[in-house]
LUMKE-730293 format. One record per residue: residue number from 1; x, y, z of N, C-alpha, C in turn. Coordinates in steps of 0.1 Angstrom, whole numbers. Example, Ala and Ser with C-alpha at 12.3 -4.5 7.8 and 13.67 -1.06 7.14 Angstrom:
! LUMKE-730293
num  n.px  n.py  n.pz  ca.px  ca.py  ca.pz  c.px  c.py  c.pz
1  132  -57  78  123  -45  78  132  -33  78
2  128  -22  71  137  -11  71  129  0  79
END
This chain:
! LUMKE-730293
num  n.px  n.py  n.pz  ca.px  ca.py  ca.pz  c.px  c.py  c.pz
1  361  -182  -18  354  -174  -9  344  -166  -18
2  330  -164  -16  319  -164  -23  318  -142  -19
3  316  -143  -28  315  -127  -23  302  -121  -30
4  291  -115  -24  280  -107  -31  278  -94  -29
5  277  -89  -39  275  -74  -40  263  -69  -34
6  266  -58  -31  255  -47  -23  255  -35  -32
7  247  -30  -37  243  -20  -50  236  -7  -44
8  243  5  -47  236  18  -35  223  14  -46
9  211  22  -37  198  23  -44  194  41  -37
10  185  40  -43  179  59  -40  176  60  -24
11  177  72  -27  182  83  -10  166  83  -7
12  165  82  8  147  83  8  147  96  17
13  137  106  19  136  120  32  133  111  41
14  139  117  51  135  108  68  127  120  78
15  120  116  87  110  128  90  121  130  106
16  119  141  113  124  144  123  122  132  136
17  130  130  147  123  127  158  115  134  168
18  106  130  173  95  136  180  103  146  194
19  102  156  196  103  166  204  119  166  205
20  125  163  196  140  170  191  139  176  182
21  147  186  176  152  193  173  157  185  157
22  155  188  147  164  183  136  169  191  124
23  177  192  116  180  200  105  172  200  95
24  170  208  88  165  204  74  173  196  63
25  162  185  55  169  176  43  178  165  49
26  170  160  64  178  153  71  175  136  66
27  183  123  58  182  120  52  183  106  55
28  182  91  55  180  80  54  194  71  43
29  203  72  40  207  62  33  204  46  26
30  201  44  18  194  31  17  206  24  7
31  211  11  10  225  4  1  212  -9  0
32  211  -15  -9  204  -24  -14  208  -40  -22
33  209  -49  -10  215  -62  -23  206  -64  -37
34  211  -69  -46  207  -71  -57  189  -81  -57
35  186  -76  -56  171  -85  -59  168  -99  -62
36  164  -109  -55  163  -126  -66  176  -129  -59
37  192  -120  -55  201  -131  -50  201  -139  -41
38  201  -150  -40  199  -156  -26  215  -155  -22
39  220  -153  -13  235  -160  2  230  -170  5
40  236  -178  7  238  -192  16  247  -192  23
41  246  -195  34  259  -196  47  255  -212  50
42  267  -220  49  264  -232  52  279  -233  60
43  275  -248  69  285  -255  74  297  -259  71
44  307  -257  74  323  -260  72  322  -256  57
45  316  -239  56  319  -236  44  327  -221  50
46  333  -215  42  340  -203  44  329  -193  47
47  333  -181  55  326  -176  58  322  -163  41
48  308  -157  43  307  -147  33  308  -136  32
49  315  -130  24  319  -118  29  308  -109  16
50  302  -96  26  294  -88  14  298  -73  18
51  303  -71  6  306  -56  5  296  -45  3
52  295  -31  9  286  -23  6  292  -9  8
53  286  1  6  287  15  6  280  19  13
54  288  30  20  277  42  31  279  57  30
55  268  61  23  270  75  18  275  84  29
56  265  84  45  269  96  55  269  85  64
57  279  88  77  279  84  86  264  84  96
58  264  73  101  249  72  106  251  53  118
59  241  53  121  236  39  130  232  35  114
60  233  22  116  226  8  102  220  1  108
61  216  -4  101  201  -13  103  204  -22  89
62  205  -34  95  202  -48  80  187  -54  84
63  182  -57  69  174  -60  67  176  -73  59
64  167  -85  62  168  -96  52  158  -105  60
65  155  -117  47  147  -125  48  157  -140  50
66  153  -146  58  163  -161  66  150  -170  67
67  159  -180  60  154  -194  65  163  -204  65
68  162  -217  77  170  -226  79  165  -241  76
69  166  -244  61  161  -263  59  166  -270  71
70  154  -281  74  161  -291  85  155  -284  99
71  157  -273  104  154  -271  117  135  -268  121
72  136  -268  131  119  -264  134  120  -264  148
73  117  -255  152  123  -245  172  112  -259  178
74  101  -264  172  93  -272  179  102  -286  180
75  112  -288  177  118  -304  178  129  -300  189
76  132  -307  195  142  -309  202  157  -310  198
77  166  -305  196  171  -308  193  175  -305  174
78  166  -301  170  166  -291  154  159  -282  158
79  163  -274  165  156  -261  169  161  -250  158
80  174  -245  159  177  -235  144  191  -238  138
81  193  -228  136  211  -225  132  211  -208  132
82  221  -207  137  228  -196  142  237  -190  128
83  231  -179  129  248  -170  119  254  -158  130
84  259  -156  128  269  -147  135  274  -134  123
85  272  -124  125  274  -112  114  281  -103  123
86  293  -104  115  304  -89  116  304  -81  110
87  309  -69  113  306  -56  100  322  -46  100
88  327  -57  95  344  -54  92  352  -57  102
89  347  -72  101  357  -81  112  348  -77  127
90  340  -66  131  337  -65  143  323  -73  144
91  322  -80  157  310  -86  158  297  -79  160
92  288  -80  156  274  -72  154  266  -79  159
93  261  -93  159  250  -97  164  249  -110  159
94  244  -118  165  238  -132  163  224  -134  158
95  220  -141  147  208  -141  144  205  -158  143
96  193  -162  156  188  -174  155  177  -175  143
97  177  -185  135  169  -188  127  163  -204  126
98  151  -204  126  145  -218  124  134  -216  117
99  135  -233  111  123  -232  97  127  -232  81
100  123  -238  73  125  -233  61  117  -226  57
101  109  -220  62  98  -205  58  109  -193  56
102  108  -186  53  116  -173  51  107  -160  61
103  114  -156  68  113  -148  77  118  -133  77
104  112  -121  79  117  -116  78  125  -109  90
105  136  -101  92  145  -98  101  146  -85  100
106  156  -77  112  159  -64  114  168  -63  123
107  182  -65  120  191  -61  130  198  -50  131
108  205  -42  143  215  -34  141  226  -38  141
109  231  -28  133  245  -26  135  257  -19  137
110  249  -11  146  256  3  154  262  9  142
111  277  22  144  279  33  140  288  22  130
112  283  30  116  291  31  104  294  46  97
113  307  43  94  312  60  93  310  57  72
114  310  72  72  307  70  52  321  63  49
115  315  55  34  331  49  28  327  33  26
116  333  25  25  332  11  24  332  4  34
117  323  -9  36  323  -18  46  319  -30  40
118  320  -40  46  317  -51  48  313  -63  55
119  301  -65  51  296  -76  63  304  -92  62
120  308  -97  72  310  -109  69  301  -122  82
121  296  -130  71  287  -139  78  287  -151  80
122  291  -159  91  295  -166  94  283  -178  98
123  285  -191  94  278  -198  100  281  -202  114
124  276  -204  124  282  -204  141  276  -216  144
125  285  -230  138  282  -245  142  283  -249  155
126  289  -246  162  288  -247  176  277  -240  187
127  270  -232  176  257  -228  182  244  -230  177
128  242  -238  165  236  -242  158  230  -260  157
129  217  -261  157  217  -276  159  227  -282  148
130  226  -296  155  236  -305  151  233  -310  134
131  225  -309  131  216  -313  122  211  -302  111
132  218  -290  116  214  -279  103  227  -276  99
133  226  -278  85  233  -276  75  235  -263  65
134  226  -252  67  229  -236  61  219  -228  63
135  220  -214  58  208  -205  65  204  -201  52
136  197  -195  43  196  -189  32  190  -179  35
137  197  -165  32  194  -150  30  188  -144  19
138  178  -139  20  175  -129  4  173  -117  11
139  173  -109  2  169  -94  4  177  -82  11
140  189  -87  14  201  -79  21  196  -67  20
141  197  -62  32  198  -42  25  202  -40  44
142  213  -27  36  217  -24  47  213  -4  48
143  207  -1  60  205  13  58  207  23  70
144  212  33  66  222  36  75  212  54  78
145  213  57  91  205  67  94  210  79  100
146  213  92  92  223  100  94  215  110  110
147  225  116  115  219  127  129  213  138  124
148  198  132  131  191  141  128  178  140  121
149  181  124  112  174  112  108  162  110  114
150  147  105  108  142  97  120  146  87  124
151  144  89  141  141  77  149  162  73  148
152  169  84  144  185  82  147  184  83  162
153  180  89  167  186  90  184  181  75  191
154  170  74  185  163  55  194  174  45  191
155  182  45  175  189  39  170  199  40  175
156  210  54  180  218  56  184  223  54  202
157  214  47  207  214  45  218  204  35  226
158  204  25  213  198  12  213  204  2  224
159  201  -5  232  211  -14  241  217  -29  230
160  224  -29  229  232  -46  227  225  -54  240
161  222  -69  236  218  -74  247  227  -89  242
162  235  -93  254  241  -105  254  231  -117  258
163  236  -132  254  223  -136  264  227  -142  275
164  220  -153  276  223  -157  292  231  -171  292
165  234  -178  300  243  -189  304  240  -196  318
166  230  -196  323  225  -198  338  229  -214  337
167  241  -220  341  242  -233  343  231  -243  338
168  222  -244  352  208  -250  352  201  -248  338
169  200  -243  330  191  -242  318  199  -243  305
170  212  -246  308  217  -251  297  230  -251  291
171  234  -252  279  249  -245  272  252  -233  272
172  261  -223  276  263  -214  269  257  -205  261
173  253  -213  252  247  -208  238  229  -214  240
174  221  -213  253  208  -218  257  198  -207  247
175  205  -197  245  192  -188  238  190  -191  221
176  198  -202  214  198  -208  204  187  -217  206
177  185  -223  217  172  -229  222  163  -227  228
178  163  -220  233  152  -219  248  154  -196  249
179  140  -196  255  139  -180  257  149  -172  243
180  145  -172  230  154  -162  222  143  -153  221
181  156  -143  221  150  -129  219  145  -128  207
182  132  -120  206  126  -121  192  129  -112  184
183  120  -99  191  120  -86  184  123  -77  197
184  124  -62  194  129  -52  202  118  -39  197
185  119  -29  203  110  -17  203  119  -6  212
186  111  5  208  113  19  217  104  25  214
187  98  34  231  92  44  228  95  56  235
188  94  69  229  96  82  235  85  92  244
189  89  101  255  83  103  265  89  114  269
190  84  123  274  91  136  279  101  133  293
191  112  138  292  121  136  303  119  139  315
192  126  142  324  123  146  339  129  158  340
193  132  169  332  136  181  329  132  184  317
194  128  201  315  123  205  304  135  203  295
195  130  204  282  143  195  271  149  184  273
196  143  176  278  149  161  278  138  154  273
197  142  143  265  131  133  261  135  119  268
198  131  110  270  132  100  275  130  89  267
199  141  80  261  138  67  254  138  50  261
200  128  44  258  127  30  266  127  24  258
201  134  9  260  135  0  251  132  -12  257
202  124  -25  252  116  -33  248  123  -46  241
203  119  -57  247  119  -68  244  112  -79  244
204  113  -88  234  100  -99  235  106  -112  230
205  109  -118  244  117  -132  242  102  -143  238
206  111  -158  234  100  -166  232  95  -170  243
207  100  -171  253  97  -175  265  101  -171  279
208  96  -176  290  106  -172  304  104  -188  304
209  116  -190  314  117  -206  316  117  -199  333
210  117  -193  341  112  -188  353  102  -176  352
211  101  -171  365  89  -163  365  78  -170  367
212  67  -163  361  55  -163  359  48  -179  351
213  39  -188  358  37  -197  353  33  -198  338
214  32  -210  332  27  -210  317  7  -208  322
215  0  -213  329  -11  -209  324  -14  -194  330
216  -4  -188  339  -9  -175  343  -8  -163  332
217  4  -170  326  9  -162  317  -4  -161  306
218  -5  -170  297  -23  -171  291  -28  -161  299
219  -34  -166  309  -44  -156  313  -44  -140  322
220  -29  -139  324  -27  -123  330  -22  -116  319
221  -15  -123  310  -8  -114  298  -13  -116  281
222  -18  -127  281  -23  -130  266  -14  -136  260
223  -8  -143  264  11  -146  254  18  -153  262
224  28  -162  261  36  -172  267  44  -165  263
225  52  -156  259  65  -150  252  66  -141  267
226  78  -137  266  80  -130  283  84  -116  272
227  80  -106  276  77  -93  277  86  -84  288
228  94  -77  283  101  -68  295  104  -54  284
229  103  -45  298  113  -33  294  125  -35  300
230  140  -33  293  151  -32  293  160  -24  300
231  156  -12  293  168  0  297  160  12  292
232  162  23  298  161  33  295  172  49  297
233  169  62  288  178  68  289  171  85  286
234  176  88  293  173  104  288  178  106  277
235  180  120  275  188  127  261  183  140  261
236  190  152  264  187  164  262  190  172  250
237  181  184  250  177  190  237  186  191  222
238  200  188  227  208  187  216  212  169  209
239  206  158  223  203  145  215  216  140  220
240  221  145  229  233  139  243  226  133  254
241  232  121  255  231  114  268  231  122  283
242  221  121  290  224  132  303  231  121  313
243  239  124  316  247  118  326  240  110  336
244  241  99  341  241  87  352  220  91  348
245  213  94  338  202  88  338  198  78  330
246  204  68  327  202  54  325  201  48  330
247  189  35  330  187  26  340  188  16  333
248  186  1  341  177  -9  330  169  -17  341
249  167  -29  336  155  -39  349  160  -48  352
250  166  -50  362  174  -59  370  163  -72  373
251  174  -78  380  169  -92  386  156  -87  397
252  144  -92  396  136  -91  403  127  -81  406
253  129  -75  390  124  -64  387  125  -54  392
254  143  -49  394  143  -40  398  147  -26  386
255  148  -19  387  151  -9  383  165  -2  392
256  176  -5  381  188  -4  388  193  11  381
257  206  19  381  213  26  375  219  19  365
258  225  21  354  236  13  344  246  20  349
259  259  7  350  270  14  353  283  7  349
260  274  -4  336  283  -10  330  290  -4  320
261  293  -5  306  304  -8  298  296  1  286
262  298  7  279  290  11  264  301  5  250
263  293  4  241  300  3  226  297  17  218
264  306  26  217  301  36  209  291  40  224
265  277  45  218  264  51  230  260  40  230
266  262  28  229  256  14  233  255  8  244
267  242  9  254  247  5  269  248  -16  265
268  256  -21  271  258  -32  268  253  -40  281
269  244  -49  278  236  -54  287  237  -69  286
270  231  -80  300  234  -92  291  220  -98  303
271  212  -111  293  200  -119  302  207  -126  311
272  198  -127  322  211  -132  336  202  -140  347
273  189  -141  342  179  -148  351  169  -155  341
274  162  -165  348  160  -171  342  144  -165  335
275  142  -153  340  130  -150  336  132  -138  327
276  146  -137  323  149  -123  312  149  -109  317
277  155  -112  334  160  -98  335  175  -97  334
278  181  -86  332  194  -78  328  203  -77  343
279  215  -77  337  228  -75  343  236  -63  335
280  239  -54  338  249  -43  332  269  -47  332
281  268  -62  334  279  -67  331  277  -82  323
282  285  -80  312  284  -91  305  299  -104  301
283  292  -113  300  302  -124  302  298  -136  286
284  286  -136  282  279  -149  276  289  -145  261
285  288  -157  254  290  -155  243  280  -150  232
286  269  -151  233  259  -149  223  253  -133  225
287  252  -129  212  249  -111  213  241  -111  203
288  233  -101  209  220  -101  202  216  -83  202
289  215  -81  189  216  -65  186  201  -62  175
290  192  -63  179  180  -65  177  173  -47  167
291  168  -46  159  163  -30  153  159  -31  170
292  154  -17  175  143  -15  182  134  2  170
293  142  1  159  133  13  153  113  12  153
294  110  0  157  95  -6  157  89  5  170
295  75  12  168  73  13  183  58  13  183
296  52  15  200  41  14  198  32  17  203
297  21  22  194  10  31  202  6  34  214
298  6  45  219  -1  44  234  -12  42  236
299  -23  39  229  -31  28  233  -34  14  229
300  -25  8  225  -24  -3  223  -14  -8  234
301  -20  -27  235  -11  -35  250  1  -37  238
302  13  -40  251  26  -47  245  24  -55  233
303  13  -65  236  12  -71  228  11  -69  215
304  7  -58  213  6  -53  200  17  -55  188
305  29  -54  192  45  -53  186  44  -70  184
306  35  -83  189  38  -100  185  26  -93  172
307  12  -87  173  3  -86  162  9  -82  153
308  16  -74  150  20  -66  143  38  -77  133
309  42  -84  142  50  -95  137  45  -111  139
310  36  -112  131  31  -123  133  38  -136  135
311  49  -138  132  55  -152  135  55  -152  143
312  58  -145  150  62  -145  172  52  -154  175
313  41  -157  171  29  -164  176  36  -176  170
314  40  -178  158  46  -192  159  52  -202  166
315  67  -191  174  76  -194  177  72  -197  190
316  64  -183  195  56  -191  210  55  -203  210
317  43  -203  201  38  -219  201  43  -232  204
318  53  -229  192  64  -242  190  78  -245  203
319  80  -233  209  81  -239  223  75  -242  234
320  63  -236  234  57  -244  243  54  -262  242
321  52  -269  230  54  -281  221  69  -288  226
322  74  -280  224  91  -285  223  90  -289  238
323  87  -281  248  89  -281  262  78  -289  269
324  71  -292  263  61  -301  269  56  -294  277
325  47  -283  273  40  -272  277  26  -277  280
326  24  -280  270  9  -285  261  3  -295  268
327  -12  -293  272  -15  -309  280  -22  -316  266
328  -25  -327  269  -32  -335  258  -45  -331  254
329  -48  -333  242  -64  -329  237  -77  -337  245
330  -83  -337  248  -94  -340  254  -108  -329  253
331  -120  -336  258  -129  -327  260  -131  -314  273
332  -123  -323  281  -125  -320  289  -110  -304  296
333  -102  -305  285  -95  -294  286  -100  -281  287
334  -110  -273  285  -112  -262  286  -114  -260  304
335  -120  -270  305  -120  -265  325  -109  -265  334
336  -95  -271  327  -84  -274  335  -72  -260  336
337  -70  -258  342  -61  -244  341  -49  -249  330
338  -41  -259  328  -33  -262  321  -32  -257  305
339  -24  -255  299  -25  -249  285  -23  -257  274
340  -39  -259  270  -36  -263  258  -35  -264  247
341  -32  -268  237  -31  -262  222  -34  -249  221
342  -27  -238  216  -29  -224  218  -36  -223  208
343  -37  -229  201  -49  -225  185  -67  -229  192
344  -63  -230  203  -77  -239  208  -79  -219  213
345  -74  -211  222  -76  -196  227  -82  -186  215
346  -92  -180  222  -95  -163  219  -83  -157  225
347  -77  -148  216  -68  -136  225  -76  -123  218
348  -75  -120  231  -85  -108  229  -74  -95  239
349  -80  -80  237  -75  -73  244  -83  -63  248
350  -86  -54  258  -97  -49  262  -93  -38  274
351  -97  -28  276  -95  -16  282  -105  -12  289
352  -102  -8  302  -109  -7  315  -98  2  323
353  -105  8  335  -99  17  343  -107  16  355
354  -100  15  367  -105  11  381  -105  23  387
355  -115  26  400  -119  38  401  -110  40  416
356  -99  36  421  -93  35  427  -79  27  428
357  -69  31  435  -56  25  434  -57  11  433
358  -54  4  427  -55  -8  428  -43  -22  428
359  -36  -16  437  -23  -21  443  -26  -30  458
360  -13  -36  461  -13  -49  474  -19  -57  476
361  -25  -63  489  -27  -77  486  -41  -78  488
362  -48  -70  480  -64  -70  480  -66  -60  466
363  -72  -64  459  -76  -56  447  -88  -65  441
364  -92  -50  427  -103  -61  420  -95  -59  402
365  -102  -68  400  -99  -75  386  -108  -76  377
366  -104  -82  365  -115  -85  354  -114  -98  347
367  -121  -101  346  -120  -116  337  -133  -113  329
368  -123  -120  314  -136  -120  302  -141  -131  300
369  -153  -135  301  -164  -145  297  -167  -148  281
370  -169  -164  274  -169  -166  267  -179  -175  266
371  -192  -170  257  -202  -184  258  -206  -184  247
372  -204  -198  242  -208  -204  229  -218  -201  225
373  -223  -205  212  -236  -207  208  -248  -219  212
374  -238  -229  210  -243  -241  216  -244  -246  234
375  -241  -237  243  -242  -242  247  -247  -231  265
376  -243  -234  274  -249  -225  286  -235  -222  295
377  -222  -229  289  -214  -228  301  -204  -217  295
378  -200  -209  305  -191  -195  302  -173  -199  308
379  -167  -197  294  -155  -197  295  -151  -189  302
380  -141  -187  313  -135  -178  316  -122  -172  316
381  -115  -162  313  -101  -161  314  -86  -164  320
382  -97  -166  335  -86  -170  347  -86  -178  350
383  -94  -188  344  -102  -202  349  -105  -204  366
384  -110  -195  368  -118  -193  385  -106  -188  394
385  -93  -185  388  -86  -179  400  -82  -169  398
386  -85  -159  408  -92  -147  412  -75  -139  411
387  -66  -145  415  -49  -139  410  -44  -140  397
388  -54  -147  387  -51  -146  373  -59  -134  367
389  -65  -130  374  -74  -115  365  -65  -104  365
390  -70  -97  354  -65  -84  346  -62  -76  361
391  -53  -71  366  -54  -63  373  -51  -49  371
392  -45  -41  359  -37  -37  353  -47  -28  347
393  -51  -17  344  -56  -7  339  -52  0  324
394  -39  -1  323  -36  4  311  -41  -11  300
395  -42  -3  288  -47  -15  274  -41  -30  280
396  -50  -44  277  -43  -56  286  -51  -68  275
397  -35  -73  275  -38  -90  266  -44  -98  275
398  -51  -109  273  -57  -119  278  -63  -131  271
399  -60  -140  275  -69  -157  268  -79  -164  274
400  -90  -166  261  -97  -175  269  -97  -188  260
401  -97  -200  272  -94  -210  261  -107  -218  260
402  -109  -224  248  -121  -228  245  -120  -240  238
403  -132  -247  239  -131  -265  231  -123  -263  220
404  -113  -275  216  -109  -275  205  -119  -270  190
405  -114  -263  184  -123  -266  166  -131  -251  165
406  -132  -243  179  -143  -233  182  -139  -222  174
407  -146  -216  166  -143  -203  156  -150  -194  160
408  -144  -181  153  -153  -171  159  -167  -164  156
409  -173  -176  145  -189  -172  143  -196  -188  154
410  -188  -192  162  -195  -202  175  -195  -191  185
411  -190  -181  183  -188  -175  197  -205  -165  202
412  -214  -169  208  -227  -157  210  -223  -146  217
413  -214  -148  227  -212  -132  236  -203  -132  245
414  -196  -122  248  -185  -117  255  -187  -109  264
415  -186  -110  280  -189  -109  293  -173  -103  300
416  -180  -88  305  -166  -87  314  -171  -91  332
417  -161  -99  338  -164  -99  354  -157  -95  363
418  -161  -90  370  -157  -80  383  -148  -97  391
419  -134  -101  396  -133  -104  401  -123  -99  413
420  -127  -101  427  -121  -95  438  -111  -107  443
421  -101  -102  444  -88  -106  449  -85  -100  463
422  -86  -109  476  -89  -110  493  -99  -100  495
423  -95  -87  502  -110  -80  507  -114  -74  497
424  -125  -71  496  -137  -65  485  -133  -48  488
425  -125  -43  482  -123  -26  483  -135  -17  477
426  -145  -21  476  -157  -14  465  -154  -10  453
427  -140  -10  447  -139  -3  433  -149  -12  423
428  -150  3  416  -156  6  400  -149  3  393
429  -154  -5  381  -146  -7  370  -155  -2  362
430  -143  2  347  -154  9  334  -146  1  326
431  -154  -9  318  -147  -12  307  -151  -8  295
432  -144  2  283  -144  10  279  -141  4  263
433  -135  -7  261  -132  -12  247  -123  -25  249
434  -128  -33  235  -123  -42  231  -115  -43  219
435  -99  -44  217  -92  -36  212  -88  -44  199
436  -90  -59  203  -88  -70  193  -91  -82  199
437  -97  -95  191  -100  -108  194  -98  -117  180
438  -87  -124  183  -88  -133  172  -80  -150  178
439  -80  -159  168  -74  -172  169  -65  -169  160
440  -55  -184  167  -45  -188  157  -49  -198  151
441  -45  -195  135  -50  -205  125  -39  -218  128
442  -41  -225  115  -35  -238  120  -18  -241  118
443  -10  -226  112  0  -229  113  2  -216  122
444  -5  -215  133  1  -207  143  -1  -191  144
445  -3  -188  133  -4  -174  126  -17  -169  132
446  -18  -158  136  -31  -146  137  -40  -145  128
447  -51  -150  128  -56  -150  119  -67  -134  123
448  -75  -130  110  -81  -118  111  -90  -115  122
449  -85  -103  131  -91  -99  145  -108  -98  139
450  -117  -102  149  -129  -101  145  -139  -95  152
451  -132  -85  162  -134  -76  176  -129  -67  178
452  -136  -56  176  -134  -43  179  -148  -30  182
453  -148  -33  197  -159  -27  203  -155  -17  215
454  -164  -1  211  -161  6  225  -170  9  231
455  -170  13  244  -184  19  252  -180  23  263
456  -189  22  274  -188  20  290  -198  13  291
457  -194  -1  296  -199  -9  309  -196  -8  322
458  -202  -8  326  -198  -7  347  -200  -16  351
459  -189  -22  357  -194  -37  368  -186  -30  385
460  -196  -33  393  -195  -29  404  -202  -42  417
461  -195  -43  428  -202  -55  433  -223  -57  437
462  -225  -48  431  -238  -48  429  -242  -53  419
463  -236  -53  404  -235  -61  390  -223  -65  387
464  -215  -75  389  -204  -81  390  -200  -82  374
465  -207  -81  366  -208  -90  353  -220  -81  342
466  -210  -84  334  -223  -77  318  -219  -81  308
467  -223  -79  299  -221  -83  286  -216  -71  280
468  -205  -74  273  -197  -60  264  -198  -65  251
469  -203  -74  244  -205  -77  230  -214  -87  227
470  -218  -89  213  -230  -101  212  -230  -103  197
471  -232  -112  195  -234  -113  180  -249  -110  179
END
């Protein structure tokens, strides 16, 4: 049985959390694997066990870099391999991995009290393609965040998310393949009583396999990855749970009460539809305990948290590939609503505000225009249908897709358009900025945003259309 050391490293200051309360010399623990060691967790090998130290009792957080030879989420059938991590025999979380690239990672691992512990890491073959043979870990570090810590309360009341099992979509273990959770977030907000703050938490699967179509998705959201908020929770001025104000987002987007189960202050939640909403009772085998320490600006879209971790763009990708997403190359693909090759899209994101409610079954919209250099015809976002436009006012992702090969010195100008969805309500739109625009290079990756423009334009049904940029 293979054992690697965990070596304490230096104490870092941690800054308070926002509109709590915190002590002074409130402090961060940091335990650090040895540098250059690689882990290897392989198949029908014993599991690894890694010892470490924890100065003060706090929430942990591991950190490491994973890759899996042999798999690739785009094949069928070598999609990843699975490890499974305990933290002294107790189960912590599942981490899907695919690729021999090295990735980096951030899980939790809820309450560790000061003193010795041990991770032990298991390879999970039964959840793991058939054809992957080990995971390789570098960079272990486990760090543990005392009360009072930053960003300990987001930590300390992070949700566990199980996954799903929906017959129809697959094994048991379907989130090894299809829809895995990527990354997680939280952000904080004043409560619904003076001294309370309010924390929401955030998730960003690879996919929905229901819901929302694959080309709507391009064009209402910017992203094929399904996007949800989770759970949320008060916490009053001493950084306690306020009683029965936790919710999370049910089937059908509801917003329910939680009145399930906790681990420690852990609301334990599990995916239960096929489009990645929550159940407050859990049954699946696969657990997924994701950081949400990440958060993100208020004016920036969701999307921000895939820019900000660029692989996500990969992983998109390569299931849409896997799933026969993708229509074939042709010329004639930019006119067809269908999605194709995502390296062929502008994702761009852009900010506007409508001069009236803009809810039910008549509203106006926006679609961004895209017109070459070469040529007279304007790309559009929604590809002519008037329920795929931005309707959404706060910061908003969007794609336009464009002939294969098109970079962003072919592009001459970028057009916002007023489109009206059933009756014409007269609203005003101001679009106010363009917040980023870039392609994916050719291994999927974000390549450098090459858009960032603010102003006021007005499009109103008197000027339906303007130009908000030009080379």
């Amino acid at each position: 049985m293979r054992v690697v050391q965990l070596l304490t490293a230096c104490t870092a200051v941690a800054a308070t959390v926002v509109a709590l309360a915190a002590p002074a010399m409130a402090r961060a623990d940091q335990d650090r694997a040895v540098q250059g060691r690689q882990i290897k967790i392989g198949r029908d090998h014993p599991d690894v066990r890694v010892p470490f130290v924890v100065k003060r009792s706090g929430e942990a957080l591991v950190d490491l870099d994973a890759a899996a030879p042999g798999t690739d989420w785009a094949v069928k059938g070598d999609e990843s391999a699975v490890v499974s991590i305990y933290v002294d025999n107790r189960y912590a979380t599942d981490l899907v991995v695919s690729g021999d690239q090295r990735l980096h990672r951030q899980l939790a691992l809820g309450t560790l009290k000061a003193g010795p512990h041990q991770l032990r890491l298991r390879f999970a073959d039964e959840r793991s393609a058939a054809g992957s043979a080990s995971v390789l870990l570098d960079k272990v570090k486990v760090t543990t965040y005392t009360p009072g810590s930053a960003d300990y309360l987001a930590l300390r009341y992070a949700p566990i998310v199980y996954g799903r099992n929906l017959s129809e979509l697959g094994t048991p273990y379907q989130n090894a393949t299809t829809d895995t959770p990527l990354i997680a977030w939280h952000e904080v907000a004043p409560g619904t009583a003076p001294g309370r703050t309010k924390l929401t938490y955030s998730v960003v699967w690879s996919n929905e396999d229901g819901g929302t179509n694959t080309p709507a998705l391009m064009a209402r959201w910017g992203r094929t990855t399904d996007i949800e908020w989770i759970y949320d929770v008060e916490v009053d001025e001493h950084g306690n749970r306020v009683a029965g104000s936790d919710t999370y987002q049910a089937a059908n987007h509801q917003t329910l009460h939680f009145s399930g189960q906790y681990e420690g202050d852990h609301a334990l939640l599990e995916t239960c539809t096929s489009n990645n909403n929550m159940c407050d009772k859990v049954t699946d085998p696969m657990r997924f305990f994701l950081s949400p320490l990440q958060t993100r600006p208020a004016d920036q879209p969701r999307e921000y948290m895939m820019d900000t971790n660029a692989w996500t763009y990969e992983i998109m990708s390569k299931e849409m590939i896997r799933e026969g997403k993708i229509e074939a190359a042709s010329d004639t693909a930019p006119a067809t609503p269908e999605v194709s090759d995502q390296r062929n899209y502008l994702f761009a994101a852009i900010k506007k505000t409508t001069d009236r409610p803009n809810t039910g079954s008549s509203w106006v919209g926006v679609s961004i225009g895209v017109r070459l250099k070469n040529g007279g015809s304007v790309y559009l976002s929604n590809h002519v249908d008037p329920t795929w436009s931005i309707q959404r006012d706060d910061p908003a992702a969007t794609t336009v897709e464009l002939p294969a090969g098109t970079t962003a010195d072919d592009i001459q100008e970028i057009t916002a358009n007023r489109v009206v969805v059933g009756t014409d309500n007269g609203a005003v739109v101001h679009v106010t900025g363009i917040k980023r625009g870039f392609f994916l290079g050719q291994d999927y990756l974000p390549q450098e945003s090459f858009l960032n423009w603010s102003g006021d334009v007005t499009i109103d049904a008197a000027t339906p259309s303007a130009v908000i940029w030009r080379r």
